[in-house]
N, C-alpha and C positions, 0 to 999 in steps of 0.2 A: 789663568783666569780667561776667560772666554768671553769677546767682544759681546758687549750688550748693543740690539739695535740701536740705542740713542746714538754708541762710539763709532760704529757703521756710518750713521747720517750725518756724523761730522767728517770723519773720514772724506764721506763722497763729497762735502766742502769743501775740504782742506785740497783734493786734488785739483779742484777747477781752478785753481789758483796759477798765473803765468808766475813761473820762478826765473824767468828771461828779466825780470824786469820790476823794479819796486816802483811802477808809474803805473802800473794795472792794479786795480783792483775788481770785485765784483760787485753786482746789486742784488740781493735776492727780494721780487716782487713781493706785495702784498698777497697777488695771485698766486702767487706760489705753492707748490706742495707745503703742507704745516709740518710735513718734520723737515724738510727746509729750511722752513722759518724758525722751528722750535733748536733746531743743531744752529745756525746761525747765531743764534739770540744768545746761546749755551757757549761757542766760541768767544763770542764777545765778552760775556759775563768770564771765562777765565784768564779773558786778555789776550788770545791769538789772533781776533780783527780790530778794526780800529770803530764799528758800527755795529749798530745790534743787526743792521739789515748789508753785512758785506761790508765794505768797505776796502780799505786795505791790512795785509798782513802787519803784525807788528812783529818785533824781531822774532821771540817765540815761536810767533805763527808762521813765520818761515822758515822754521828750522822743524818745525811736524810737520807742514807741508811736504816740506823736502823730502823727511821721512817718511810721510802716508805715500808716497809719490812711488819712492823706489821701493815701497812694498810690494806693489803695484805693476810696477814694470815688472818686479821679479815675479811673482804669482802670473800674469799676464803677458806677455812679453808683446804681441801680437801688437 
């Protein structure tokens, strides 16, 4: 099955995530890009942040972070 952009724009959430550390989290602005805000809002609603607008990861969401992360490194390495 092949990423749908919505799974793309959580993806690019889920990597801005510091995995150094469960005292960071993020904010995504009101100003924001709307599929931003709309992946934010879609992570939260499945329970991998702790806010509709960022927050911090919750166990879940740090273990697909993790994963979208070294998908990422491996595609990317750079």
């Amino acid at each position: 099955m092949p990423y749908t952009q919505d799974i793309v724009d959580e993806i690019n959430i889920l990597v801005r995530y510091n995995l150094s550390t469960t005292q960071e989290g993020i904010k995504v602005h009101k100003n924001a890009a709307p599929e931003s805000i709309a992946a934010t809002k879609r992570l939260f609603n499945k329970g991998l942040v702790t806010q509709e607008d960022g927050g911090y990861l919750t166990n879940l969401g740090h273990e697909a972070a993790e994963q979208a992360q070294t998908v990422l490194n491996l595609l990317d390495p750079a």
